[in-house]
Structures are given as C-alpha cells and as structure tokens.
C-alpha positions in Angstrom: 12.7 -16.5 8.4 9.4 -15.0 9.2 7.3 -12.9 7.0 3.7 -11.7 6.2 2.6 -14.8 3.8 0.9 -12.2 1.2 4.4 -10.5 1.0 5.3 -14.0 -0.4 2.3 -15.0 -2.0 2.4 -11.3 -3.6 5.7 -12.2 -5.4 5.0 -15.3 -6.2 1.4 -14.3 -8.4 3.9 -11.1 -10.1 5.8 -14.3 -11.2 3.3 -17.2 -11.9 0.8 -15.2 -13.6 -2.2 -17.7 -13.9 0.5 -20.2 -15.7 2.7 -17.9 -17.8 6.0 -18.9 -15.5 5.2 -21.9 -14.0 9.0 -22.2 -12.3 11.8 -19.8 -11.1 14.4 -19.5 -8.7 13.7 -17.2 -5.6 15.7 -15.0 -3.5 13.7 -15.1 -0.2 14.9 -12.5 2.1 15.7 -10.2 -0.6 12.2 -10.9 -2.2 13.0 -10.8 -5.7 12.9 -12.9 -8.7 13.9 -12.4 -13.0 12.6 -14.7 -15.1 11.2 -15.7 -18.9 8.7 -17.8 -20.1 8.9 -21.3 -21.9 8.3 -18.9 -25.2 10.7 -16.6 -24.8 8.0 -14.5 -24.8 7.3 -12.8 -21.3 10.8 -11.3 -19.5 10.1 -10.1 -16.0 11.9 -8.9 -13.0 9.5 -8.2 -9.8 9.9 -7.8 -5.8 8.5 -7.7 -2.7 9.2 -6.1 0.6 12.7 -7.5 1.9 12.4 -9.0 4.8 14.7 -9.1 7.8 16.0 -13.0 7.7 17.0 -14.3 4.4 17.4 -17.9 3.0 18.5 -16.8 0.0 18.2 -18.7 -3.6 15.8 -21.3 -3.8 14.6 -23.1 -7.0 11.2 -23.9 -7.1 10.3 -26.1 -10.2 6.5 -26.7 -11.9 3.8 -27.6 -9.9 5.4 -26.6 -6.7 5.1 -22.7 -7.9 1.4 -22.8 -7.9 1.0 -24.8 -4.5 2.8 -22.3 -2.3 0.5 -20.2 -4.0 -2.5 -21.5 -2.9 -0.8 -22.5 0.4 0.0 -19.1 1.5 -3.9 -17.9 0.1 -5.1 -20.7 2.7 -3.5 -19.4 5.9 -2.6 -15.9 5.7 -1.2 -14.3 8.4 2.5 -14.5 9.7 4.1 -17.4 8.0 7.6 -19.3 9.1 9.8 -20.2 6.1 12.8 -22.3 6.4 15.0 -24.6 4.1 16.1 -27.9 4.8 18.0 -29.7 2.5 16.3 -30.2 -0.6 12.9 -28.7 0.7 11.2 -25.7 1.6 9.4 -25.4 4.9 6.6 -23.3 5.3 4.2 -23.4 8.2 1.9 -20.6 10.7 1.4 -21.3 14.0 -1.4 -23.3 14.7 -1.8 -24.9 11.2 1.0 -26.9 10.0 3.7 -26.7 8.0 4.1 -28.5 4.2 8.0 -29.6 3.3 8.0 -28.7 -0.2 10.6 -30.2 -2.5 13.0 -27.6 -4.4 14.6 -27.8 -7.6 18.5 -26.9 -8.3 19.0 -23.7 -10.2 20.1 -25.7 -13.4 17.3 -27.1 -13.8 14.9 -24.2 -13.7 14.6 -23.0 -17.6 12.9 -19.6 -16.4 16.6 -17.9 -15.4 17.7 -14.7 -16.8 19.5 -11.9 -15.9 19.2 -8.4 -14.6 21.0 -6.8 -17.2 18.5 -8.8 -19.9 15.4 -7.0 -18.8 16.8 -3.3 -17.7 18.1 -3.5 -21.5 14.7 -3.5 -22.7 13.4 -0.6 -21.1 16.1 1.7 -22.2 15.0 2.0 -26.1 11.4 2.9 -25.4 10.4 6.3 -26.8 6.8 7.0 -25.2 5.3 6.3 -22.0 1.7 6.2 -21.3 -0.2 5.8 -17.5 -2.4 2.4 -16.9 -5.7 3.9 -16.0 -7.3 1.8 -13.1 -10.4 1.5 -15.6 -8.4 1.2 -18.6 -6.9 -2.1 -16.7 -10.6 -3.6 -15.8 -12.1 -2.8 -19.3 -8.9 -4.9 -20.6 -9.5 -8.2 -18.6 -13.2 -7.9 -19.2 -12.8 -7.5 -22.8 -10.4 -9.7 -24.2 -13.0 -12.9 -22.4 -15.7 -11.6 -25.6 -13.1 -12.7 -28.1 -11.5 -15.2 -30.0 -8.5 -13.4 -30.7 -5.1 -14.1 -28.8 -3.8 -10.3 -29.8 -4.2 -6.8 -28.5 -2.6 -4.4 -30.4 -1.3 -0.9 -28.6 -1.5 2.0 -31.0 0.5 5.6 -30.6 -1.0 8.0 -32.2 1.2 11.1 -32.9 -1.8 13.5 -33.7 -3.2 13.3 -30.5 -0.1 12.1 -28.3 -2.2 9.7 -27.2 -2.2 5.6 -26.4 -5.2 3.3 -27.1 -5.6 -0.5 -27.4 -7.6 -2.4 -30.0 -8.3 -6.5 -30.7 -10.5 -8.8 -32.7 -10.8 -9.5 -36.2 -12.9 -8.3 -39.2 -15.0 -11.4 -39.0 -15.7 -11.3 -35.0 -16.5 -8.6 -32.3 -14.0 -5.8 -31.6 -13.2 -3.3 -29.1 -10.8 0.0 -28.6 -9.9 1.3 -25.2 -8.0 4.3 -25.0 -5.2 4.9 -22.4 -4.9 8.6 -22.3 -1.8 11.1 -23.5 1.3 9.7 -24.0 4.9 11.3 -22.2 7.9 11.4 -24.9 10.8 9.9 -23.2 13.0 11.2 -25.7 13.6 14.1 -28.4 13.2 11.9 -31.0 9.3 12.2 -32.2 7.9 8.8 -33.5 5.2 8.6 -36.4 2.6 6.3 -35.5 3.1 3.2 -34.8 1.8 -0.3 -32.8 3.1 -3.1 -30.9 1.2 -6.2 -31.3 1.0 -8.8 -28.2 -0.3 -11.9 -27.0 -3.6 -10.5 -24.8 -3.5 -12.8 -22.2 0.0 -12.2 -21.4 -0.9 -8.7 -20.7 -4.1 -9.7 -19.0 -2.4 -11.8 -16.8 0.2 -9.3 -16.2 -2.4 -6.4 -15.8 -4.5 -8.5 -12.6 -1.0 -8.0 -10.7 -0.3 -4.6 -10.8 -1.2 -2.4 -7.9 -2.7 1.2 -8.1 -1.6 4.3 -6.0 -2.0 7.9 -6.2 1.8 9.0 -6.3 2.8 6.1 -8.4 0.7 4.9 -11.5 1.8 1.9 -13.3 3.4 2.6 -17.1 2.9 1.0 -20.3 6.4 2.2 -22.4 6.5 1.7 -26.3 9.0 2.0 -29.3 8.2 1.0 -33.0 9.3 -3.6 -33.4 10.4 -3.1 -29.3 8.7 -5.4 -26.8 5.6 -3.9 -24.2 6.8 -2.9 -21.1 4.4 -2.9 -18.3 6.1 -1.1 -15.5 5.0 -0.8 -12.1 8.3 0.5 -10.4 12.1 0.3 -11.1 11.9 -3.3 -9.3 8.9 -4.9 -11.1 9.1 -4.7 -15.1 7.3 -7.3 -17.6 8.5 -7.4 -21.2 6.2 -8.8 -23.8 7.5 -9.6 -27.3 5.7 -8.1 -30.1 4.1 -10.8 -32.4 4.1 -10.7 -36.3 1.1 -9.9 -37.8 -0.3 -13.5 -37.9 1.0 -15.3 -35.3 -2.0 -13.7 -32.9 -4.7 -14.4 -35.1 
C-alpha cells in the first residue's frame, strides 16, 4: 500500500492526541479508526483520505502508536506500508523501512463501536462554530492554570456559547464562542457541560479550519461535548461532576 505519510500521520495524531489514546486498531486503506480512552472518558471516531490499496485492520498497541507517529513526522513524503505477519512495515524510498510489531485486536482496550459514538451526537440540542481564535486562546489559556476543567456555558438570553475555567482562589479566564444554532424545537434554559481541559485541548490542536466547513462544538444539559469536525471525525468528552476537575 502506498500513501502520502501525513495522510497517516494525520489519523494517527486525531487518535493519539498527545497521550489521551495511546493504542487502537486501524483500518489502513479505509483510513479510519473508533476508539475510547483508558477513562472511559474521550469516545472518538476520525478518518483520513482512503487510499487505493488497503491492508485492512491492524492493532497497534502502546508505545508503537506514538513511534509511527514520529516516524512518519521524520520522512514525509510518499510512504510504503505493508504487513507481514505480526508486524507492520513502513519505509520511503531512500530511507529505510522500521518492522513494527502489532498487537491482536483483543488485546487493544481502546475498541468501540460505530453505533456507540453516532448515538451521542443525536441528543444534542445546540450547536455552536469553533472560532479559529476561539481555538488558539483555548490552548494558550488553559497552560496559566491549575485547573484540569473548562466549563462550556449556553446562555439562552443571548443564544450564545462561551467557555470559562479556574477557581475562586487562582487566575480565570472566559472566551466566548459566538451564537449558538438550535438543532431542535425544544428551547433549553441555561445550562453547562463541564470537561476535563486538556482533553479538549488536545482535541482542539487536531482539528482543521476551512471556509465552507467550520468545526462544531454540540451541547445538551448532563450530555457529553461533542467536538465535531465532519460526519467522519467526532470526539465525545464526558461531562465531569462538579469536583472531580478541581
């Protein structure tokens, strides 16, 4: 199978994100991976361009996840991928090839299905665009604190979406997200979701920005954050109680 290695490398980082998922099981060719956290507490579903060969389901266990990463960040380029056995082969012409070692499917813990994350989205009662800035103020913000939580706020006054984090005791900040779509008739009072930040920082330094296509933040009252680039790359984060994110 050949590719474009940052068509892999791509998926991979929508998966890994900095540590979050540190295993899953791939379907190269198809380009497309569903996994969950050790927690329980980031669900995901991402893809990349398909490309014309396919190897099909491979298991790739913890730290082999984070090598191809850095592998296919070394060479770029057009990248061979091939599986022999119990290894995957990936090489460029010119520089090599590694042999790394797979895992079998029951033995990666990150599995889910399909049906498991499309469920999620269906509740959500508001919808709300992920400003460009909105996503850089984020990262660079939640690095000033000592708080692990970012609450999202909907505010039915002003139809809007903003996100706030940090205790009484420390340094705080609010960054609004902008008017908020009703994806239903049902009108919600106010209400928050509460998250871990990082999970949503990590989640935010993967998504991509285009003019026809924003990226979506979709909320309902006790529901998890959905962070949703397209209908083939969805992250669910599950709300936290009030003090588990202090």
């Amino acid at each position: 199978m050949r590719t474009e290695g940052n068509i892999i490398a791509s998926l991979l980082k929508k998966v890994y994100l900095g540590g979050i998922v540190e295993e899953a099981v791939v379907d190269l060719g198809a380009n497309t991976v569903q996994a969950v956290d050790p927690t329980n507490a980031v669900f995901l579903k991402v893809s990349g361009k398909p490309s014309e060969d396919s190897i099909g389901r491979v298991g790739i266990g913890n730290p082999t996840l984070s090598m191809i990463i850095k592998h296919l960040d070394a060479i770029k380029g057009e990248i061979a991928i091939k599986k022999e056995k119990n290894r995957l082969v990936i090489g460029a012409k010119g520089r090599g090839e590694i042999k790394y070692l797979t895992a079998e499917e029951e033995f990666i813990s990150s599995v889910v299905d399909e049906d498991n994350i499309g469920s999620l989205v269906d509740p959500c009662l508001i919808s709300v665009e992920i400003p460009a800035q909105a996503c850089a103020d984020f990262i660079a913000y939640m690095t000033l604190i000592k708080t692990k939580s970012a609450k999202f706020c909907y505010n039915p006054k002003t139809k809007s979406v903003h996100v706030e984090s940090g205790l009484e005791s420390e340094h705080q900040f609010e960054i609004p997200f902008g008017r908020a779509e009703l994806l239903s008739e049902e009108k919600p009072d106010a209400f928050s979701v509460t998250v871990y930040g990082n999970h949503v920082n990590q989640i935010l330094s993967v998504l991509e920005w285009n003019e026809k296509e924003k990226p979506l933040i979709l909320m309902a009252p006790g529901h998890p954050l959905i962070l949703l680039q397209d209908d083939d790359n969805i992250w669910a984060c599950l709300p936290l109680t009030e003090t588990a994110g202090e």
